[in-house]
C-alpha positions as a Markdown table, in Angstrom:
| # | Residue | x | y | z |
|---|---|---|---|---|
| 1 | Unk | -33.2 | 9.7 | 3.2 |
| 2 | Unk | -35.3 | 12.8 | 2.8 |
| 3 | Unk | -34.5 | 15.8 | 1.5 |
| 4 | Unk | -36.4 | 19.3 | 0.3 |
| 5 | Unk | -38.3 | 19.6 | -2.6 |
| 6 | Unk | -37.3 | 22.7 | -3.5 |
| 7 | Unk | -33.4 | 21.8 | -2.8 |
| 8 | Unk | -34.0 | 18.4 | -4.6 |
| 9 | Unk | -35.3 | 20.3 | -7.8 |
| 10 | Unk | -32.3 | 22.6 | -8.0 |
| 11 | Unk | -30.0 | 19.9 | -8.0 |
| 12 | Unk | -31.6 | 18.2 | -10.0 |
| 13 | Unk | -31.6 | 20.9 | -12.7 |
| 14 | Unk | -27.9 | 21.6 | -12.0 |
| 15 | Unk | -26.6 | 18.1 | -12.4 |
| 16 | Unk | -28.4 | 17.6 | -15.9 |
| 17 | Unk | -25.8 | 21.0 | -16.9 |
| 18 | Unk | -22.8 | 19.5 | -15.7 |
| 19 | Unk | -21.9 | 18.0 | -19.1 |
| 20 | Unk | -21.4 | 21.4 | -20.0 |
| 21 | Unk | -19.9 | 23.1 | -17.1 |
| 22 | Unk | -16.4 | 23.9 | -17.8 |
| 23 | Unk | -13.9 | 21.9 | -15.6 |
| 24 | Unk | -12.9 | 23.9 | -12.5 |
| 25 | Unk | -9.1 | 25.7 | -12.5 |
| 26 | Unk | -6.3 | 23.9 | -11.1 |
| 27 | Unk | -5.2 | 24.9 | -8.1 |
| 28 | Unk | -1.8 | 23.3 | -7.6 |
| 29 | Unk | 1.3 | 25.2 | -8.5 |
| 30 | Unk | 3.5 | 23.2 | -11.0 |
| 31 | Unk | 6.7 | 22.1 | -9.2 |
| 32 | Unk | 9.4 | 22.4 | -12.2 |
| 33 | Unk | 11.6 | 24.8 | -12.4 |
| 34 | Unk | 10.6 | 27.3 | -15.3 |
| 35 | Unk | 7.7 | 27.9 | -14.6 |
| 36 | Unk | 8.5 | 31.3 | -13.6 |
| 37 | Unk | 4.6 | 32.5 | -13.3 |
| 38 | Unk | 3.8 | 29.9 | -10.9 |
| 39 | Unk | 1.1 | 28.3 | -12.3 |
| 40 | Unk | 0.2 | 25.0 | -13.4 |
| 41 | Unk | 2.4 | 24.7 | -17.0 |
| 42 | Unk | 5.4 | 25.8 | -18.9 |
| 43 | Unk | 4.7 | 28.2 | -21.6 |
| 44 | Unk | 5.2 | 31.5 | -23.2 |
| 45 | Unk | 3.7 | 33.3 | -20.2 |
| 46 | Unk | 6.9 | 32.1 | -18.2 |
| 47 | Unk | 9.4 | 33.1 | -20.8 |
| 48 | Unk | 7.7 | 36.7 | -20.5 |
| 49 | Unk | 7.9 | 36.8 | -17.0 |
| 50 | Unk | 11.5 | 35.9 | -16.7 |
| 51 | Unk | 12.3 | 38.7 | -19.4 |
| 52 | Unk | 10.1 | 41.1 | -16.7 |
| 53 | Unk | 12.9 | 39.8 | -13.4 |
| 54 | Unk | 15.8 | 40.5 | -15.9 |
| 55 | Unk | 13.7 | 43.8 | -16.7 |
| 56 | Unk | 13.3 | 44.5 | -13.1 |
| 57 | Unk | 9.7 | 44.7 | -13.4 |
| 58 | Unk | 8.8 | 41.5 | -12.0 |
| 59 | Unk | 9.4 | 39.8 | -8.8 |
| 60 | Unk | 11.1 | 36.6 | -8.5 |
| 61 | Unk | 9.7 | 33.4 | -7.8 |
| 62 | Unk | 11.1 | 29.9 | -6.5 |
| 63 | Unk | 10.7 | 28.8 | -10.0 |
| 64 | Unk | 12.3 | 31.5 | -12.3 |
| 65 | Unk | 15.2 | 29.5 | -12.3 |
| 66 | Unk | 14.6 | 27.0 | -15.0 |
| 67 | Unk | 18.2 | 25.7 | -15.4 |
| 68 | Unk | 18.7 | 25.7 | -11.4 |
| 69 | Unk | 22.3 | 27.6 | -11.5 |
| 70 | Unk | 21.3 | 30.1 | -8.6 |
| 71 | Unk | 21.0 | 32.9 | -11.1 |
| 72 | Unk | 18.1 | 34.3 | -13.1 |
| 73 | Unk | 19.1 | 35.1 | -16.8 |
| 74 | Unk | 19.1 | 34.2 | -20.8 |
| 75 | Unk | 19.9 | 30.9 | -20.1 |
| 76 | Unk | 17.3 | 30.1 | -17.7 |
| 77 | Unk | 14.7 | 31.5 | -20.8 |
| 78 | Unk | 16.7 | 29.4 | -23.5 |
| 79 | Unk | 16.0 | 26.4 | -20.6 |
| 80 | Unk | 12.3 | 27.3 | -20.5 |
| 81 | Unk | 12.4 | 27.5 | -24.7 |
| 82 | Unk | 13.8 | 23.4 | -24.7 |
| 83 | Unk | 10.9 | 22.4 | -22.2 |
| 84 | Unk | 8.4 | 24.0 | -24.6 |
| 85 | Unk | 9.7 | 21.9 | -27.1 |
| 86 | Unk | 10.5 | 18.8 | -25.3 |
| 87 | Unk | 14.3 | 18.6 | -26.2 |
| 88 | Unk | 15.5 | 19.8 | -22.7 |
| 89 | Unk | 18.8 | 18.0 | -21.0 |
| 90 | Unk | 17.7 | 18.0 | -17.8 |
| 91 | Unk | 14.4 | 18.9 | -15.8 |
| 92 | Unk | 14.7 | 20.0 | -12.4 |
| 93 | Unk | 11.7 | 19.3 | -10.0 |
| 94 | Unk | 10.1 | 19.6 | -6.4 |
| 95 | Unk | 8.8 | 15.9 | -5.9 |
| 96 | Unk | 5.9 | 15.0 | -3.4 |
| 97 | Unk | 8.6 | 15.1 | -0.7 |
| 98 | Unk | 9.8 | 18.7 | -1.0 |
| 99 | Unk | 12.7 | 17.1 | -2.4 |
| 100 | Unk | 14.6 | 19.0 | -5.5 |
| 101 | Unk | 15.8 | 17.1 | -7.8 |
| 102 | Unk | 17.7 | 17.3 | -11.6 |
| 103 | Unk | 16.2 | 14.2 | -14.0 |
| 104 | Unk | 18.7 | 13.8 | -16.7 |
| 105 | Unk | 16.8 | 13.5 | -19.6 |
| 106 | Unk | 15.7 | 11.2 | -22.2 |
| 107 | Unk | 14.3 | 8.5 | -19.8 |
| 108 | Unk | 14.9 | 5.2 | -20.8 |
| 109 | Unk | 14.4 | 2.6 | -17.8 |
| 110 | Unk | 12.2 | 2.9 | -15.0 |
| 111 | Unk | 12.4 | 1.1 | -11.7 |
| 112 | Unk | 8.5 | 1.5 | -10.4 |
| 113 | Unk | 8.1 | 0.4 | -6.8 |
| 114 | Unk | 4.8 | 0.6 | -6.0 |
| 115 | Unk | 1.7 | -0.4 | -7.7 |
| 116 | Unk | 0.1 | 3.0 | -8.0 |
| 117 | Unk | 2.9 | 4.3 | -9.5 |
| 118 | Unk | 2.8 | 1.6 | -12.1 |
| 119 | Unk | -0.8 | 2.3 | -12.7 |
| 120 | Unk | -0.1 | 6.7 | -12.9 |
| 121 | Unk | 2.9 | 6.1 | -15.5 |
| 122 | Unk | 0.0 | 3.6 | -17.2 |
| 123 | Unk | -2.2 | 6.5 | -17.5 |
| 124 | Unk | -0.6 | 9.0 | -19.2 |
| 125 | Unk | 1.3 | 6.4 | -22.2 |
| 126 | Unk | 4.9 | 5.2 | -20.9 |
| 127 | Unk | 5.4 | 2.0 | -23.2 |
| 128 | Unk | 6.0 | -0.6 | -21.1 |
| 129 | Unk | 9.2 | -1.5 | -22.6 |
| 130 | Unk | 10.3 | 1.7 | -20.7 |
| 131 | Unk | 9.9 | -0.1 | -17.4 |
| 132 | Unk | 12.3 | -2.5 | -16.5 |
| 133 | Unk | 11.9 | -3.3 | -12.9 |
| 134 | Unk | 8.5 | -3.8 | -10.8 |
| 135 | Unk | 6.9 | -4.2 | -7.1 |
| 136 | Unk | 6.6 | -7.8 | -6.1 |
| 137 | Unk | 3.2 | -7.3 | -5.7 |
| 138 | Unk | 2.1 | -6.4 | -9.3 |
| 139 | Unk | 2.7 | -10.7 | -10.2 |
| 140 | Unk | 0.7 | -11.8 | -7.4 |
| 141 | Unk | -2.1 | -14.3 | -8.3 |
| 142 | Unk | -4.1 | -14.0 | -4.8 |
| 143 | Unk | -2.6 | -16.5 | -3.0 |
| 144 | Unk | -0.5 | -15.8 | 0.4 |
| 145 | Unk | 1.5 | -13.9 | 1.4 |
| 146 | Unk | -0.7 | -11.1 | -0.2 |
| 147 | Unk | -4.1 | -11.9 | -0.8 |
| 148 | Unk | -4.3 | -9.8 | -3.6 |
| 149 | Unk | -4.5 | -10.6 | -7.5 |
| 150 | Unk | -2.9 | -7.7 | -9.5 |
| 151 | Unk | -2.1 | -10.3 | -12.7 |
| 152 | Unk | -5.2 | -9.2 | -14.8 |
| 153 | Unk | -4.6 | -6.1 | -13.7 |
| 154 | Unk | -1.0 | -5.8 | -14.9 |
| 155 | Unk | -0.9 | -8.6 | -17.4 |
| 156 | Unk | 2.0 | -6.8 | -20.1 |
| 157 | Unk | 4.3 | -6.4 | -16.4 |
| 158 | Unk | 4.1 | -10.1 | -15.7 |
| 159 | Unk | 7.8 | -10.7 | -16.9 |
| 160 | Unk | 9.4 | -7.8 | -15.7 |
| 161 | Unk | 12.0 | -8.0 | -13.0 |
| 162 | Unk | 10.6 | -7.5 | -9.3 |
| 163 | Unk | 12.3 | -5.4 | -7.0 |
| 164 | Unk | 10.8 | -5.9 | -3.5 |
| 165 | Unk | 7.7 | -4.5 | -2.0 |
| 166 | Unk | 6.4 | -0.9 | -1.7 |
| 167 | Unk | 7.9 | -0.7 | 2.2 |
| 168 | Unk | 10.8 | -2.9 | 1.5 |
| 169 | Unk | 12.1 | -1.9 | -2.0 |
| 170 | Unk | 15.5 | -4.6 | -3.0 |
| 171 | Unk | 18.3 | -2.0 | -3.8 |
| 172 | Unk | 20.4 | -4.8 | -4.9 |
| 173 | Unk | 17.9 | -5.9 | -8.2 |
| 174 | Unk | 17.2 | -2.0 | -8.5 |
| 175 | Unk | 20.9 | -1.2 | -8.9 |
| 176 | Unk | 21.5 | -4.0 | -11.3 |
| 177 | Unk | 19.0 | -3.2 | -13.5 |
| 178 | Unk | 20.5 | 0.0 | -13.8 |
| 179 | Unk | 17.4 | 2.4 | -14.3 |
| 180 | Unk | 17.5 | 5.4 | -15.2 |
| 181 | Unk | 15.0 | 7.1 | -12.6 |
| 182 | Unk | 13.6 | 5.0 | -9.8 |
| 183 | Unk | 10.2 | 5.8 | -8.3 |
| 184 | Unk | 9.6 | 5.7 | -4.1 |
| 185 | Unk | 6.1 | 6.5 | -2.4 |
| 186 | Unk | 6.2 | 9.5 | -0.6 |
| 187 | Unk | 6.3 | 10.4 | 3.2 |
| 188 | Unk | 4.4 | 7.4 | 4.4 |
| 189 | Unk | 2.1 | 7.9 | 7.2 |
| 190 | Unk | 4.7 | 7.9 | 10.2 |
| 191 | Unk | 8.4 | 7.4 | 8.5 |
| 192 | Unk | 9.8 | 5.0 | 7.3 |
| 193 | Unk | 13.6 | 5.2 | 7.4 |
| 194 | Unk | 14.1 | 2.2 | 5.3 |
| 195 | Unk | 12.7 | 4.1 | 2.4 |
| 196 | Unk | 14.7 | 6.8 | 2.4 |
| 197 | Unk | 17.8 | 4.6 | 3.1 |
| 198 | Unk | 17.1 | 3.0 | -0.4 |
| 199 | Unk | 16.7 | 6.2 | -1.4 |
| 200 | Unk | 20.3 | 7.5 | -0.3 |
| 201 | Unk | 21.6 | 3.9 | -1.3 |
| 202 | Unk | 20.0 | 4.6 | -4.8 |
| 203 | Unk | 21.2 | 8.1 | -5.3 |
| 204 | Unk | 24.7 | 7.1 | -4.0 |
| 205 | Unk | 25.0 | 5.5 | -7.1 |
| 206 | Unk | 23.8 | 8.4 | -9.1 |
| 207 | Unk | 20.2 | 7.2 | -10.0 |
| 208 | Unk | 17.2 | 9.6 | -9.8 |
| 209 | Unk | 14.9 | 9.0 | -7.2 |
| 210 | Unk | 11.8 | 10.5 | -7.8 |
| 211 | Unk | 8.9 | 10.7 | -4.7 |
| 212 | Unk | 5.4 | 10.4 | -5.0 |
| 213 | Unk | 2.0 | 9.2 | -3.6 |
| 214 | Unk | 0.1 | 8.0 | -6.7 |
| 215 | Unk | -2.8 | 8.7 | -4.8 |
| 216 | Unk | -2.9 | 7.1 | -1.9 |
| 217 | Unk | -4.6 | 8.7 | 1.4 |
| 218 | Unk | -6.4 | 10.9 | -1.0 |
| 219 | Unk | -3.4 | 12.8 | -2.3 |
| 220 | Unk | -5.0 | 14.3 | -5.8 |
| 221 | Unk | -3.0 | 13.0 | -8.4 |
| 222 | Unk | -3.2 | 15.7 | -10.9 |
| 223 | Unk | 0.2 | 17.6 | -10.3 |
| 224 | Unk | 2.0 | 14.2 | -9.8 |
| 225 | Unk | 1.1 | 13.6 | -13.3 |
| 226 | Unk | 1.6 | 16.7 | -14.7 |
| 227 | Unk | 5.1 | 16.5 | -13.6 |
| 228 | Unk | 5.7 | 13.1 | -14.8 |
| 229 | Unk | 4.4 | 14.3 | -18.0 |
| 230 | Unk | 7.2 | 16.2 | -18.6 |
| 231 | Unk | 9.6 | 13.8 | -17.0 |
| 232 | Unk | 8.8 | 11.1 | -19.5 |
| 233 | Unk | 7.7 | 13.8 | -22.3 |
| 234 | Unk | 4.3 | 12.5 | -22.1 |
| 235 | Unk | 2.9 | 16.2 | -21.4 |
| 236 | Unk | 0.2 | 15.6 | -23.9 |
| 237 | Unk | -1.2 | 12.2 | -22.5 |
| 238 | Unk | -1.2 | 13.5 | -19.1 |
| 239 | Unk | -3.6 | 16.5 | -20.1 |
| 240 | Unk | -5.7 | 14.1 | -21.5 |
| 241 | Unk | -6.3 | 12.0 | -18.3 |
| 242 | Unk | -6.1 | 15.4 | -15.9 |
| 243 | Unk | -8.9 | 16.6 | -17.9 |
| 244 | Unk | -10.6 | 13.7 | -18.2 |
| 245 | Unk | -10.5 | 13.3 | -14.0 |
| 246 | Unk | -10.9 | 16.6 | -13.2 |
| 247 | Unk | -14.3 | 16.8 | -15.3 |
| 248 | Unk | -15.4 | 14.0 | -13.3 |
| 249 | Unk | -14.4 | 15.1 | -9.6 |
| 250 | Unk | -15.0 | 19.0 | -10.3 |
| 251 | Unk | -18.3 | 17.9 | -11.5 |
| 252 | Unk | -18.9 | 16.0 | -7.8 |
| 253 | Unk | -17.2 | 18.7 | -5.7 |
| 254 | Unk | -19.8 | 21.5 | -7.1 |
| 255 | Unk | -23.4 | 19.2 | -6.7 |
| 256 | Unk | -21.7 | 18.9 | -3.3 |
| 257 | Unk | -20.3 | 22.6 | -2.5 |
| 258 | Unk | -24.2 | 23.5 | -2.8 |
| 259 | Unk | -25.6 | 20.5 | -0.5 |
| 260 | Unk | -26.9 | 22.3 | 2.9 |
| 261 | Unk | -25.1 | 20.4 | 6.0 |
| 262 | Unk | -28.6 | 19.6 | 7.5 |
| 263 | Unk | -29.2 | 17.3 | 3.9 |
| 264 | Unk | -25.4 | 16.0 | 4.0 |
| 265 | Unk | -25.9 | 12.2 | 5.9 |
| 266 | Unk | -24.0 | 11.0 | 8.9 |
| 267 | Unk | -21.4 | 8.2 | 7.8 |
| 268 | Unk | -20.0 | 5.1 | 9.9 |
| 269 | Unk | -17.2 | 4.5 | 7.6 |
| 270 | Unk | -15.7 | 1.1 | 8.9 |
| 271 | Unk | -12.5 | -0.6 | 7.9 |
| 272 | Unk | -11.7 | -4.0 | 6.7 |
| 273 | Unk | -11.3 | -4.7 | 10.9 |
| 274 | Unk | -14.6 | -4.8 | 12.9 |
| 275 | Unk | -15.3 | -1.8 | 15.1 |
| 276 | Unk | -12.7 | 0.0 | 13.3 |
| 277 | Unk | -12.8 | 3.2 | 11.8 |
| 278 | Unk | -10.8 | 5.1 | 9.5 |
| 279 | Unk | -10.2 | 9.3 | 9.7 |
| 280 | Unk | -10.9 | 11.3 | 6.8 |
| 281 | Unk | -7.8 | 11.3 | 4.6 |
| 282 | Unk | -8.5 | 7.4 | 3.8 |
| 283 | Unk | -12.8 | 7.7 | 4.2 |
| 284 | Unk | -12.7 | 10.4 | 2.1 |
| 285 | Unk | -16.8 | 10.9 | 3.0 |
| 286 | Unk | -16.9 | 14.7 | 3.1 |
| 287 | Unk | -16.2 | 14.6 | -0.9 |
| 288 | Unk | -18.7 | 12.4 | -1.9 |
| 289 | Unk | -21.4 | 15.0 | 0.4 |
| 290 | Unk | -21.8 | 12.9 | 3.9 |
| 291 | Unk | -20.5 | 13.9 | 6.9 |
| 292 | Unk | -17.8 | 11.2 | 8.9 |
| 293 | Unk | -19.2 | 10.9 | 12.5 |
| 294 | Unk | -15.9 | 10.1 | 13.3 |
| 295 | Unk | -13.3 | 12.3 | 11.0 |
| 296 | Unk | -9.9 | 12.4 | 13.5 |
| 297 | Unk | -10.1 | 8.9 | 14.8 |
| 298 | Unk | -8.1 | 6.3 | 13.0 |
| 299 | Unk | -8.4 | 3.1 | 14.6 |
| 300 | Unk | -11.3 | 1.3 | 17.0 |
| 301 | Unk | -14.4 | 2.8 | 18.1 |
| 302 | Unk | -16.5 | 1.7 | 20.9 |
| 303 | Unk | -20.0 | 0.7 | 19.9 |
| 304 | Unk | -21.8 | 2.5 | 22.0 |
| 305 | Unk | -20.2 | 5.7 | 20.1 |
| 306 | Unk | -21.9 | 4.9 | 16.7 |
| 307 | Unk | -25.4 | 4.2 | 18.5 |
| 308 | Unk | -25.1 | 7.5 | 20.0 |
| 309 | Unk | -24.2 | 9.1 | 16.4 |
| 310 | Unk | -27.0 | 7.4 | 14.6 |
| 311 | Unk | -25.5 | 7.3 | 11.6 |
| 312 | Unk | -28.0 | 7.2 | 8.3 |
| 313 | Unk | -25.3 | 5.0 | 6.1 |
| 314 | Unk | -22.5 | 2.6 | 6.8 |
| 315 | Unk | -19.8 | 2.1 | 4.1 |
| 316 | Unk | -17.6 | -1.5 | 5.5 |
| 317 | Unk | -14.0 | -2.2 | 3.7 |
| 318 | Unk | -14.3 | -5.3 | 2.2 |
| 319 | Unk | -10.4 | -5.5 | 2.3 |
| 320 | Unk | -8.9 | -6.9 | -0.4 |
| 321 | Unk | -12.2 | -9.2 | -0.9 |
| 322 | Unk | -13.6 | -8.1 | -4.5 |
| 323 | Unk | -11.0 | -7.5 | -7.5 |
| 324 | Unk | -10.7 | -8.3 | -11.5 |
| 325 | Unk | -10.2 | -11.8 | -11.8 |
| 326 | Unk | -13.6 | -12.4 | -10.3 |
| 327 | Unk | -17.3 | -12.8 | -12.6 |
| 328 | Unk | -18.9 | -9.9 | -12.1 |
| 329 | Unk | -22.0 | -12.2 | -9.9 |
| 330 | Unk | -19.7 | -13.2 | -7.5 |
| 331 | Unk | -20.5 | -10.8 | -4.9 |
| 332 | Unk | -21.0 | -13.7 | -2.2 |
| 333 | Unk | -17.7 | -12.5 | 0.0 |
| 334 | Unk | -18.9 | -8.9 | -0.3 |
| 335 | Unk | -22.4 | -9.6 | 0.7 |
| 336 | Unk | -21.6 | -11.8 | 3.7 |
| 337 | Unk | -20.3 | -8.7 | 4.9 |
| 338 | Unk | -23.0 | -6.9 | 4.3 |
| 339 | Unk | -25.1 | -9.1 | 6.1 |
| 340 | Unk | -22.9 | -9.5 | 9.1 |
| 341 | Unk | -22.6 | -5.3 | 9.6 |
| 342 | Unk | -26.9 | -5.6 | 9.8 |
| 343 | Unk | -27.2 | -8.3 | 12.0 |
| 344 | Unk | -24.5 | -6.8 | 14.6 |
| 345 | Unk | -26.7 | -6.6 | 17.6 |
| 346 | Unk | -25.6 | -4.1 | 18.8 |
| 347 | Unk | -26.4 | -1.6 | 15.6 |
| 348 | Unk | -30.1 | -2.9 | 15.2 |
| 349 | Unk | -30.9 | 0.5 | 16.3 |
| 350 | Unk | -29.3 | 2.6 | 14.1 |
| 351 | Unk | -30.6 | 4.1 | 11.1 |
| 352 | Unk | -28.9 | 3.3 | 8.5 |
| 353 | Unk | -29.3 | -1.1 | 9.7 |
| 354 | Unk | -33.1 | 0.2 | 9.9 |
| 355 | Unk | -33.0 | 1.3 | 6.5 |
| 356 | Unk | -30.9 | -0.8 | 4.9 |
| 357 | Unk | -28.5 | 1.5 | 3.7 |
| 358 | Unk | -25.7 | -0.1 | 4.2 |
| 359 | Unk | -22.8 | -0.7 | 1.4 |
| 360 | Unk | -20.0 | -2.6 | 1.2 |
| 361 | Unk | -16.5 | -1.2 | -1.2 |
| 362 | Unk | -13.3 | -3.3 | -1.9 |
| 363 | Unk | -9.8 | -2.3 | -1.7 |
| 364 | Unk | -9.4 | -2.3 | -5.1 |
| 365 | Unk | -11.2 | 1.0 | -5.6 |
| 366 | Unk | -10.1 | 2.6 | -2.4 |
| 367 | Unk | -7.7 | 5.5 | -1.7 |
| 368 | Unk | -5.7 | 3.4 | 0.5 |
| 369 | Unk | -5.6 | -0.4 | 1.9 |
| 370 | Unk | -3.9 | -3.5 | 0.2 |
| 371 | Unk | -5.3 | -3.4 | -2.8 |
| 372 | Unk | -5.3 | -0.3 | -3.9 |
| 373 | Unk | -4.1 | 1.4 | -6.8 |
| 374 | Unk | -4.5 | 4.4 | -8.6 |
| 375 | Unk | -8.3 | 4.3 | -8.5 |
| 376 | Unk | -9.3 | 5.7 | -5.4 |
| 377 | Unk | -11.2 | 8.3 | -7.5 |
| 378 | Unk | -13.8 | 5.5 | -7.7 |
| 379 | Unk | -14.3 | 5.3 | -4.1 |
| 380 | Unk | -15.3 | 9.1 | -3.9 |
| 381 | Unk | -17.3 | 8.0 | -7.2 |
| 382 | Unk | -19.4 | 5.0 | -5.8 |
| 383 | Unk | -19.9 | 6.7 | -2.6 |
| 384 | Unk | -21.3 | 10.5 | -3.8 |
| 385 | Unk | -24.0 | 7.7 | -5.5 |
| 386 | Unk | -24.9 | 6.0 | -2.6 |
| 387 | Unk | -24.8 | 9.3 | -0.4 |
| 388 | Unk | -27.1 | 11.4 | -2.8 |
| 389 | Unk | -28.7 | 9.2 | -6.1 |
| 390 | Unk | -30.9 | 12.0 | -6.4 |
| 391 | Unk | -28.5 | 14.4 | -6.7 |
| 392 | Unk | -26.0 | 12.3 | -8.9 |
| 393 | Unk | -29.0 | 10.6 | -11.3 |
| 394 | Unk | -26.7 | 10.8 | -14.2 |
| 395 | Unk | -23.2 | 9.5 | -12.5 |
| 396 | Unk | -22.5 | 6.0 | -13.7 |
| 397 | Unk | -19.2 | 5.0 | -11.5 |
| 398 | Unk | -19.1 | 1.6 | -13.4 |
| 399 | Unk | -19.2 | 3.4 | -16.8 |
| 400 | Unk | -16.2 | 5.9 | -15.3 |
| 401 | Unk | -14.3 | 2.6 | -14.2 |
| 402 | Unk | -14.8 | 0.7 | -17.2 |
| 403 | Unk | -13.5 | 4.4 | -19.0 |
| 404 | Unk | -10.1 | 4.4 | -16.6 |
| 405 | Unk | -10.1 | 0.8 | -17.4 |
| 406 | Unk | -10.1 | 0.6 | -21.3 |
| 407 | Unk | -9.6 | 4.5 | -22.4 |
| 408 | Unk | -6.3 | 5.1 | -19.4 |
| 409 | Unk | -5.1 | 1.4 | -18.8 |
| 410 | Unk | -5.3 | 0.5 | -21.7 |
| 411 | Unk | -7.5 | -2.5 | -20.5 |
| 412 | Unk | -10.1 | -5.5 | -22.2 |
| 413 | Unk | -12.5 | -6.2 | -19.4 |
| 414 | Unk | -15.9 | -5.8 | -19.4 |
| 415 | Unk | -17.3 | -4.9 | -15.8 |
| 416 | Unk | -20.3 | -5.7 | -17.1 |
| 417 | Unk | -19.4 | -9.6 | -17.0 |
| 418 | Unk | -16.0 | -9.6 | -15.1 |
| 419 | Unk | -14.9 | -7.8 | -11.7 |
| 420 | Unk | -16.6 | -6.8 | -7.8 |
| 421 | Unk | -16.2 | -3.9 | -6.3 |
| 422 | Unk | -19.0 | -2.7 | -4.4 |
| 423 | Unk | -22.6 | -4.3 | -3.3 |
| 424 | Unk | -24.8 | -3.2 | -3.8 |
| 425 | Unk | -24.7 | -1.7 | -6.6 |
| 426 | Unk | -25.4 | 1.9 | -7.2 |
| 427 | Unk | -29.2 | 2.3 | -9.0 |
């Protein structure tokens, strides 16, 4: 792909500075209640400004109300005071389904429905003698019904109780195991009333439910983990990975912010079925700097569509080909598909067949599909490489995974000699 010399030296001098560029702000709002100022922690700027509403000096906000008794007063500063320290008896919280809800706290036991989840509360220190109930899916070894092997990936969770799968979560084992808090994915794409039937099941019987996406669809995960933080009074762990993430994806979003449209490439962004595409919550191409021919659609596309698009790369969904438990060489599956995207006859005209800039991802890295977990950071990762290497000369996405791997997951596998993910590689 060509670009400008003059744009490709300014980027180039930019990206050798982003090592030390300071991390963009956050731009969420922290959903717990105390944090009177509205921003993104719990502090002594909140106790201030709930002094200024009792003063009558300052307005109040949705979060003023740290203890949640529909007033605003000394208590609700003394509540603020306990979740400085971390000795509060209960947290009050807007969860990623705009539901509010009181955790009673110490947490003990943890009911963790999904896999993303597991890996979230993985990343900011919960001991895994805190969790005592798991998705079915976390102890599969590859075989059917799932296809998917999530034991190296979840070895220490291999004897925990499983309660059902992500969609179909077994109230019965939840409620015997008697958790403390139990977490549901949020708002899947469509509804899905038997979730929030367990959920009214669950809370019927006075457990927490707490609702979150664990990135999937490309939900940023930062706030979810913030506010788990202080759920499981793991605030300081969960700075640790938010920085550590948002240094990374801040550093991608401003090589891209400053990437003329003209030099951003069209993208065919195919799915794990042929001729079908996926929109741009799950492709996610516009952050990584390319431009999704087909953003809104989210399902098949007619050949004769992408020919007329021209499209200068292809990224295919391997599915949940790929994964952990393979050696790192074993990249046969993932190049068969490569191979079969280039010899389609009818894309023998397009650009990026031409060119051979065609790549191939897993589901194990993406923000959405089968395999997933909470890794689709990677996928924006990988792809910003393959979209721009000139631009992104010193982003390493194997060095970042192995990092999430051994530094967040707390993780002994080499990439280097064990796991596939992508093909080709990024140079």
């Amino acid at each position: 792909m060509k670009r400008s010399t003059n744009f490709l030296l300014m980027m180039l001098l930019l990206s050798s500075t982003l090592a030390v560029m300071p991390s963009v702000a956050s731009d969420y709002t922290l959903g717990i209640f105390g944090n009177a100022n509205m921003d993104d922690t719990i502090d002594e700027d909140d106790i201030a400004y709930v002094e200024g509403i009792i003063e009558g000096t300052n307005e109040e906000t949705e979060l003023a109300d740290a203890n949640y008794d529909g007033g605003i007063d000394e208590d609700d500063i003394v509540q603020i005071e306990q979740i400085i320290r971390g000795d509060e008896k209960e947290l009050t919280l807007i969860d990623s389904a705009d539901r509010t809800i009181t955790v009673n706290k110490p947490v003990d036991g943890i009911v963790v429905t999904f896999r993303q989840a597991l890996g979230m509360v993985r990343s900011i220190g919960v001991e895994e003698n805190q969790v005592v109930g798991v998705e079915s899916l976390v102890q599969s070894s590859g075989g059917p019904p799932y296809g998917v092997n999530y034991k190296v990936f979840f070895p220490e969770y291999q004897d925990k109780p499983t309660v059902g799968l992500i969609w179909e979560p077994n109230c019965e084992v939840i409620l015997s195991l008697r958790p403390d808090v139990v977490m549901l994915i949020a708002k899947p794409l469509g509804g899905d009333p038997t979730l929030d039937n367990a959920q009214n099941v669950l809370e019927s019987a006075g457990i927490t439910v707490i609702r979150v996406y664990g990135g999937v669809w490309g939900n940023d995960i930062c706030e979810e983990l913030e506010k788990l933080g202080y759920v499981f009074d793991k605030q300081d762990e969960a700075e640790e990975f938010i920085d550590w993430y948002e240094d990374i994806m801040n550093s991608i979003e401003e090589v891209v912010d400053e990437i003329p449209e003209d030099d951003k490439p069209k993208v065919y962004f195919e799915g794990s079925n042929k001729w079908g595409t996926a929109d741009e919550s799950r492709a996610l191409v516009g952050n990584a700097g390319g431009k999704n021919i087909f953003p809104d659609l989210m399902g098949s596309v007619n050949p004769e569509a992408i020919i007329d698009q021209n499209p200068e790369i292809i990224v295919k969904v391997s599915g949940s080909c790929g994964g952990y438990d393979l050696d790192a060489g074993d990249t046969a599956k993932l190049e068969e598909m490569r191979d079969e995207m280039m010899s389609r006859p009818e894309l023998e005209s397009v650009k990026a067949v031409k060119e051979g800039d065609v790549y191939v991802i897993s589901g194990y890295i993406l923000c959405y599909g089968p395999a997933s977990g909470c890794r689709g950071f990677l996928q924006t990762v990988y792809m910003a490489k393959w979209f721009h290497p000139e631009m992104f000369e010193d982003l390493d996405p194997k060095a970042i995974h192995h990092e999430y791997l051994t530094r967040f997951q707390g993780l002994d596998i080499d990439l280097d000699t064990q796991g596939v993910f992508v093909y080709p590689e990024p140079e």
